[in-house]
C-alpha positions as CSV (number, residue, x, y, z in Angstrom):
1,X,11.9,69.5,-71.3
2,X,8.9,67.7,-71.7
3,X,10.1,63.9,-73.6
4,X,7.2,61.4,-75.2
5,X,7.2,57.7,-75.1
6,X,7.1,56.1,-78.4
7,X,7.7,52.4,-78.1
8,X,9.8,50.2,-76.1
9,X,12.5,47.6,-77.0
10,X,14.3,44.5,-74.7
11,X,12.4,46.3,-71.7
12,X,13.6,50.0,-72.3
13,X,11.4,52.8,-73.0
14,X,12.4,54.8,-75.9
15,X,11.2,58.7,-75.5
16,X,11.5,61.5,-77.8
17,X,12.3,64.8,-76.2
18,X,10.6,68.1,-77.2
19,X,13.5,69.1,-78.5
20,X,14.4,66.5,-81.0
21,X,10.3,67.1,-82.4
22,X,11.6,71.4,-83.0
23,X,14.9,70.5,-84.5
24,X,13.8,67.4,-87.2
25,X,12.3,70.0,-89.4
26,X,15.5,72.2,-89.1
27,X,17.3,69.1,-90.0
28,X,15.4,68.2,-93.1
29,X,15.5,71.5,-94.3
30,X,19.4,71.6,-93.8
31,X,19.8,68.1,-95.4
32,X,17.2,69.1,-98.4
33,X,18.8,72.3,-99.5
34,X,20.2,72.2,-102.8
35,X,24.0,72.6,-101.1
36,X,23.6,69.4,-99.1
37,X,22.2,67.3,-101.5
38,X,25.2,68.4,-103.6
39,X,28.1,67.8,-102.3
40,X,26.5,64.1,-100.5
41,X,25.0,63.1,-104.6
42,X,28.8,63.2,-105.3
43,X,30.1,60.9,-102.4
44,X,27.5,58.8,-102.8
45,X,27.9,58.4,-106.6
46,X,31.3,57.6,-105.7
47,X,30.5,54.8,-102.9
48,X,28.0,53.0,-105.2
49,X,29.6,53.6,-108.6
50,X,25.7,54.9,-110.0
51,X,25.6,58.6,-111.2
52,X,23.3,60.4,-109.1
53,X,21.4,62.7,-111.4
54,X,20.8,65.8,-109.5
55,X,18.0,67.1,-111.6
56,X,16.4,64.2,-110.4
57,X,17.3,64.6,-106.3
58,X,16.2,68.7,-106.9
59,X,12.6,68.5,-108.5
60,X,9.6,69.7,-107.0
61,X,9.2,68.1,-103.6
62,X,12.0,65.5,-103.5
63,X,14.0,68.0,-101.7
64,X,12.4,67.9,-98.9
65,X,11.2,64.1,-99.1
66,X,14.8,63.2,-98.9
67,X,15.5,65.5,-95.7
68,X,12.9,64.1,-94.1
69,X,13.8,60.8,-95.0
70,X,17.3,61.1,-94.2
71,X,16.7,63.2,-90.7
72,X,14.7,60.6,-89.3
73,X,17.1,57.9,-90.5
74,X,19.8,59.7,-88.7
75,X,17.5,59.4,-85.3
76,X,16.5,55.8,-85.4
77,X,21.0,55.5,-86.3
78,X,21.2,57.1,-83.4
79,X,18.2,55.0,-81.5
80,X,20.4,51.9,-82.5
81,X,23.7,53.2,-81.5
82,X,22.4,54.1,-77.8
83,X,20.7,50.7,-77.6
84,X,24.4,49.4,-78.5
85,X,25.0,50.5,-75.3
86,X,22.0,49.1,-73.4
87,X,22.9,45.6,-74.8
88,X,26.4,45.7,-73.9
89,X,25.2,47.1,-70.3
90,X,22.6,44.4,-69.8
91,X,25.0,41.7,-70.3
92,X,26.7,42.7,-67.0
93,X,23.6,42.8,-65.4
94,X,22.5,46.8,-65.2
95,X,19.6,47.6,-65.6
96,X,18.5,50.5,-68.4
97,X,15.6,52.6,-67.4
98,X,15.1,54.6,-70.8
99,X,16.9,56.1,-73.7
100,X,16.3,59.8,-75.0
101,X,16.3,60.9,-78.5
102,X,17.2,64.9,-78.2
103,X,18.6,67.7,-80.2
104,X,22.2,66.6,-80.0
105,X,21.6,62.9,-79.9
106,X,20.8,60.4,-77.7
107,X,21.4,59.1,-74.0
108,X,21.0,55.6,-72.7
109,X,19.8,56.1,-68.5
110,X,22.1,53.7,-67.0
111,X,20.9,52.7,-63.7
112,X,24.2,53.0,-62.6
113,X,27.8,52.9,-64.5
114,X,30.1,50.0,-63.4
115,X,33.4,51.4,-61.8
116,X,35.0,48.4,-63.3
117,X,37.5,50.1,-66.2
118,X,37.1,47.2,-68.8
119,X,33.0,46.9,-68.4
120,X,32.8,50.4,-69.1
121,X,35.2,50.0,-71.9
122,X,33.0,47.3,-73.3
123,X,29.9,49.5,-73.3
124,X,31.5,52.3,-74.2
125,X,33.0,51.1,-77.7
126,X,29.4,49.2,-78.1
127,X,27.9,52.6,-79.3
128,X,30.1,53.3,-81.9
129,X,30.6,49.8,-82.7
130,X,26.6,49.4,-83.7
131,X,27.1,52.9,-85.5
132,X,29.9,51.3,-87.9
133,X,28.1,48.4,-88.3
134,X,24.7,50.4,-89.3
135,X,27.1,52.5,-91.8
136,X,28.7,49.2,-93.4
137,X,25.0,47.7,-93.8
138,X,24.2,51.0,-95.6
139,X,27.2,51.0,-97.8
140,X,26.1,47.6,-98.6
141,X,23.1,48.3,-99.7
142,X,23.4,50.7,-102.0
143,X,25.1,48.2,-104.5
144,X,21.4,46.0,-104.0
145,X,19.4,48.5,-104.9
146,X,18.6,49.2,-108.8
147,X,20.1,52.8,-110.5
148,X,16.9,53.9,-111.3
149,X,16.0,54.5,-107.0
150,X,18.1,57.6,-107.0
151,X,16.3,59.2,-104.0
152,X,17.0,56.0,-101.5
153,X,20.2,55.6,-103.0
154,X,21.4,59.1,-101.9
155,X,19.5,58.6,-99.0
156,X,20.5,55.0,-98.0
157,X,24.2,56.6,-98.8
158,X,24.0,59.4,-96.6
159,X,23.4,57.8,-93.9
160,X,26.0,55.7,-94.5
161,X,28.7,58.2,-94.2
162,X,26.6,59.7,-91.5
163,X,27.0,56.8,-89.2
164,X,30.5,56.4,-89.9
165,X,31.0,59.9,-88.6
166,X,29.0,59.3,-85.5
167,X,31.1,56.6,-84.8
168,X,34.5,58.4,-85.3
169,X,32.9,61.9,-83.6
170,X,31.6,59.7,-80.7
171,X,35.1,58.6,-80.1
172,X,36.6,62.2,-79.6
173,X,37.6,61.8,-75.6
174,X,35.5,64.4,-74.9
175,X,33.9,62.3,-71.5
176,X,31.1,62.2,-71.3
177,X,30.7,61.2,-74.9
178,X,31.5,57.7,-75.5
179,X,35.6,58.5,-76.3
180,X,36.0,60.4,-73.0
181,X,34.0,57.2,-71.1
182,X,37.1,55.1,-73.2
183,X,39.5,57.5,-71.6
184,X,38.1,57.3,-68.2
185,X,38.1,53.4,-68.6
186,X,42.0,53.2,-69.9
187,X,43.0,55.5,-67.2
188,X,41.3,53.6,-64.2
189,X,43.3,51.0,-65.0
190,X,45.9,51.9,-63.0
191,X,44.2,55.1,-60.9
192,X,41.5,54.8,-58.8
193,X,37.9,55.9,-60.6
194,X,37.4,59.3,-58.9
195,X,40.7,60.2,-60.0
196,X,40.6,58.8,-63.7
197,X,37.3,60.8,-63.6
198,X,38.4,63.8,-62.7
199,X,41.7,63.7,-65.4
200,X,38.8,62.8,-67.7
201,X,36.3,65.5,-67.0
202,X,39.2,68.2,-67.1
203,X,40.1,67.2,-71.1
204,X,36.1,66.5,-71.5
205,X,36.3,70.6,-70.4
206,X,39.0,71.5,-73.0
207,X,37.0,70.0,-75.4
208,X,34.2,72.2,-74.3
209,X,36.0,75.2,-74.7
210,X,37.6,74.0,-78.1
211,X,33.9,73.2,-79.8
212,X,32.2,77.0,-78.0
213,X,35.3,78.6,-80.1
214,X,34.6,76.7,-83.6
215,X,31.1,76.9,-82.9
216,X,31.0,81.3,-82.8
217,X,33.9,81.2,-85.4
218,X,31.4,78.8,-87.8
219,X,28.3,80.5,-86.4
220,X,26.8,76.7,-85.5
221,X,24.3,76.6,-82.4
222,X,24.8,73.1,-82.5
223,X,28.2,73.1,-81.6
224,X,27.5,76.0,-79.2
225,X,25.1,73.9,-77.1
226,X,27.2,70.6,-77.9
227,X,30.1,73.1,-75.7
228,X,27.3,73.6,-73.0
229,X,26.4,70.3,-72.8
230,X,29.9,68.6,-72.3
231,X,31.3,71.3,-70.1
232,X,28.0,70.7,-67.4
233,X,27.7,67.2,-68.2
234,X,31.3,66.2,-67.3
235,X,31.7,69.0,-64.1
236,X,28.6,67.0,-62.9
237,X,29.7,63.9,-63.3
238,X,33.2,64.6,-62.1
239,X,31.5,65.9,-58.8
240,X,29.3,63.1,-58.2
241,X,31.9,60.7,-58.2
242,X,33.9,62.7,-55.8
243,X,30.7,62.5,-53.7
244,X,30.2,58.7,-53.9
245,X,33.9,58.0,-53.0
246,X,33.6,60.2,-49.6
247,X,30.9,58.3,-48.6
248,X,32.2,54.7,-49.9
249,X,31.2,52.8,-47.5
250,X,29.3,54.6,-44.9
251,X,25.8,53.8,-44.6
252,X,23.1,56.6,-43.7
253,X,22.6,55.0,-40.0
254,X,26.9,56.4,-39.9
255,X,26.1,59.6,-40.7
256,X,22.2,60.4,-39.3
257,X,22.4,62.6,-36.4
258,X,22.8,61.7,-33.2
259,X,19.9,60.8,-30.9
260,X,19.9,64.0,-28.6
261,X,19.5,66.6,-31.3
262,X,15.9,66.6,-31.0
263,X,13.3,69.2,-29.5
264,X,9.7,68.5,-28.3
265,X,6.8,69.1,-30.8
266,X,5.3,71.6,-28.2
267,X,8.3,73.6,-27.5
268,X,8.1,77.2,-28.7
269,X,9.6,78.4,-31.5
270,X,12.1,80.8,-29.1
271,X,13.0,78.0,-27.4
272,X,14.2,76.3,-30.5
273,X,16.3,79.2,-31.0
274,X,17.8,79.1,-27.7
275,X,18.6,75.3,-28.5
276,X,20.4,76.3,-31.7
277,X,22.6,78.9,-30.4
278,X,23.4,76.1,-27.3
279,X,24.0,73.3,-29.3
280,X,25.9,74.9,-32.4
281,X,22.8,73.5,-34.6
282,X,20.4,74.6,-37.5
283,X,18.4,71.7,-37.6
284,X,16.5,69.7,-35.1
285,X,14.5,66.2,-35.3
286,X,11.0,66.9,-33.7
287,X,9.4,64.0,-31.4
288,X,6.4,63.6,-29.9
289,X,5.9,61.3,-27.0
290,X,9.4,59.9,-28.0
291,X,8.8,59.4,-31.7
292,X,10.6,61.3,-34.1
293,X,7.6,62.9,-36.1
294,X,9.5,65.9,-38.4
295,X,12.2,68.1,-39.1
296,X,13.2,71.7,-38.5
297,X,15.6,74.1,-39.3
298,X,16.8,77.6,-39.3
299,X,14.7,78.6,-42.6
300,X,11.3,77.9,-40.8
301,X,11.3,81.1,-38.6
302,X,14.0,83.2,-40.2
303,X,10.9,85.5,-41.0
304,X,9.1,85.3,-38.3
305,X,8.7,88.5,-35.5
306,X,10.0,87.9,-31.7
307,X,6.0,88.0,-30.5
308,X,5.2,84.9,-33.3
309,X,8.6,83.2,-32.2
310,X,7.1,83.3,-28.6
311,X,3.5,82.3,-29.4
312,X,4.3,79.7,-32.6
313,X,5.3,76.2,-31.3
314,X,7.8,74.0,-33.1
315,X,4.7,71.7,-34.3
316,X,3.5,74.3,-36.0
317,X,6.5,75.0,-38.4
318,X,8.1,71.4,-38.3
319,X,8.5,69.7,-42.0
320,X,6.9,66.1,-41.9
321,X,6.6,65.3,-45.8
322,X,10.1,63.7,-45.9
323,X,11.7,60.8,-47.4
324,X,12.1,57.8,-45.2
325,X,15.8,55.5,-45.3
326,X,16.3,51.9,-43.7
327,X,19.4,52.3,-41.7
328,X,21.7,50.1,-44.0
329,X,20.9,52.3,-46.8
330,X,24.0,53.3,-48.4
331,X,24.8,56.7,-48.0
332,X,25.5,57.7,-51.3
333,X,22.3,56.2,-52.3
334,X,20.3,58.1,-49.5
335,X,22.3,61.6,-50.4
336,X,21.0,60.9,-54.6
337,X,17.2,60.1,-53.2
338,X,17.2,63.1,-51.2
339,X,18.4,65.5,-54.5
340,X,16.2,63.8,-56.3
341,X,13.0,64.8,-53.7
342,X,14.4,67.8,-52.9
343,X,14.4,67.6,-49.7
344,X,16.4,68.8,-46.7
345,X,16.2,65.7,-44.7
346,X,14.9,63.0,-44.1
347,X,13.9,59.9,-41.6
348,X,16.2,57.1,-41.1
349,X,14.6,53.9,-39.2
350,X,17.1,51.9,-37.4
351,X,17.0,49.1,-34.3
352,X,17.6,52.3,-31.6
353,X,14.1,54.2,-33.4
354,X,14.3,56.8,-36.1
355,X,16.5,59.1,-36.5
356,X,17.3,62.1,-39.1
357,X,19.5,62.4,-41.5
358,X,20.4,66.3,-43.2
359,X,22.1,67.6,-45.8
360,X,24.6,69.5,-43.1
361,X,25.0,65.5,-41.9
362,X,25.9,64.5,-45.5
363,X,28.5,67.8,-45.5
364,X,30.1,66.8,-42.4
365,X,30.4,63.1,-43.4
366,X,32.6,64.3,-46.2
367,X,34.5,66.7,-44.7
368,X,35.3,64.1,-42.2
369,X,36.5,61.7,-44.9
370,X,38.6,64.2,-46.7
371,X,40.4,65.4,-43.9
372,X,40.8,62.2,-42.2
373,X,40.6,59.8,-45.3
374,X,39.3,57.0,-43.1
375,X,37.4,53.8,-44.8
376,X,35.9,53.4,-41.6
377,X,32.4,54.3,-40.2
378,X,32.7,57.0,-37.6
């Protein structure tokens, strides 16, 4: 979904997604009904020690004036809590390339997280560290502003307890949220990351299942897509870690194929065919004149009749629009670029020429390394 840049702070844009610009009306309706403003008049009353007087908070258009109010308060709470997280981050040297206000909060886009367990600890516990903080600054000044200000006394006291409960939600080790990411940190500790990652995701999952149940028993969407959100996010994460420690250590040079699986530009399309029943293959580096010049595999000519297979040459089908890898690259790095471009392959320039690297490469290379569990290139 479409997300909008609104300003930028220490370097790091801050966008808006689409979603976050559907739900804030929701969400100052829900905070401005007569219910809400309620049952938060009395806490508040109770935090500052002024009588909230709800004839005042429920007149005309002060309903609404106060959902507003407090639904975008709650956003730029939750701006500062994810930019708690980009400080923290920054001070180990990563670099933040945005943070996203959406529907069920926000994320910081870590340019990568550190596998060290007590960096990730730190920025962890910074987001709900900022969150208490914003909460106690709240609570404190409600007893600076006069009696008389009843709507930003309800308002600066609602968010108040609001960011209290961010910061104690936040901390349920549901990984990803910020608890799970304090789970994964204690328990890599001692365990390597993949595998502190994996316990981590697996309890992030329960808690998936536990909010979808609450969320049809209470009939809340939030908590419905909140469910979603955690069971995808931490199966995704879980997976790409697995990823990057098969391929610790290998760079995309160790696992490009070899320089013989090529066929000439001007070969015909049967003769391709003959080369991948020969050579157990589905995909083929094309060179011309001894340069490598494009891919192509199996799903180029699947469709195509015996007579076209014959006439068609592999020029004519070959993919050239690929992305293009120094040999040293790491692998992992080289697999992420190439989901990323969607691509099948891609070129890989080295001191021997170029050379191409596949998906099926990438497969193999793993396979390798969990069967074998050598740190070694091969």
């Amino acid at each position: 979904m479409r997300n909008f840049h609104i300003t930028t702070v220490w370097g790091i844009p801050i966008r808006v997604n689409v979603s976050l610009l559907i739900f804030l009306p929701v969400l100052a309706w829900i905070i401005g009904s007569g219910a809400q403003i309620a049952v938060y008049a009395g806490i508040v009353s109770a935090l500052s020690g002024v009588s909230l007087d709800l004839t005042v908070l429920t007149a005309g258009q002060t309903p609404w004036l106060i959902g507003t109010a407090a639904a975008v308060g709650l956003f730029a709470s939750v701006a500062l809590h994810e930019l708690g997280h980009a400080w923290a981050a920054m001070r180990y040297g990563l670099r933040v390339e945005s943070i996203t206000l959406w529907i069920l909060g926000g994320l910081a886009n870590l340019e990568a997280m550190p596998k060290e367990w007590n960096r990730e600890l730190v920025i962890a516990l910074a987001g709900p560290a900022v969150s208490i903080l914003t909460g106690l600054a709240c609570y404190a000044a409600l007893f600076a502003l006069p009696a008389s200000a009843q709507v930003t006394l309800f308002v600066i006291g609602w968010l108040a307890v609001t960011n209290i409960f961010l910061a104690v939600f936040n901390m349920l080790p549901a990984f990803p949220m910020d608890g799970g990411r304090v789970l994964r940190a204690l328990l890599a500790r001692k365990r390597p990351y993949a595998t502190a990652t994996r316990i981590a995701a697996r309890i992030g999952t329960g808690f998936a299942v536990l909010f979808a149940v609450i969320g049809v028993l209470s009939f809340s969407p939030l908590l419905l897509l909140l469910a979603l959100f955690v069971y995808g996010a931490a199966s995704s994460e879980s997976r790409t870690v697995a990823l990057a420690a098969l391929l610790e250590g290998l760079t995309v040079d160790d696992v490009a194929s070899p320089l013989d699986a090529t066929i000439e530009a001007d070969a015909t399309v049967e003769d391709l065919v003959d080369r991948m029943f020969a050579d157990r293959r589905t995909e083929f580096a094309v060179t011309r004149g001894g340069d490598v010049v494009g891919v192509v595999t199996v799903g180029d000519f699947r469709t195509l009749s015996k007579t076209e297979r014959e006439a068609d040459t592999v020029a004519d089908l070959m993919d050239t629009d690929l992305p293009r890898f120094a040999s040293e690259t790491a692998a992992f790095d080289a697999l992420v670029e190439l989901d990323t471009a969607r691509a099948t392959a891609a070129f890989v320039d080295g001191p021997e020429g170029t050379r191409v690297v596949s998906r099926e490469d990438f497969a193999s290379a793993m396979e390798m390394r969990r069967l074998v569990g050598s740190p070694e290139p091969f």
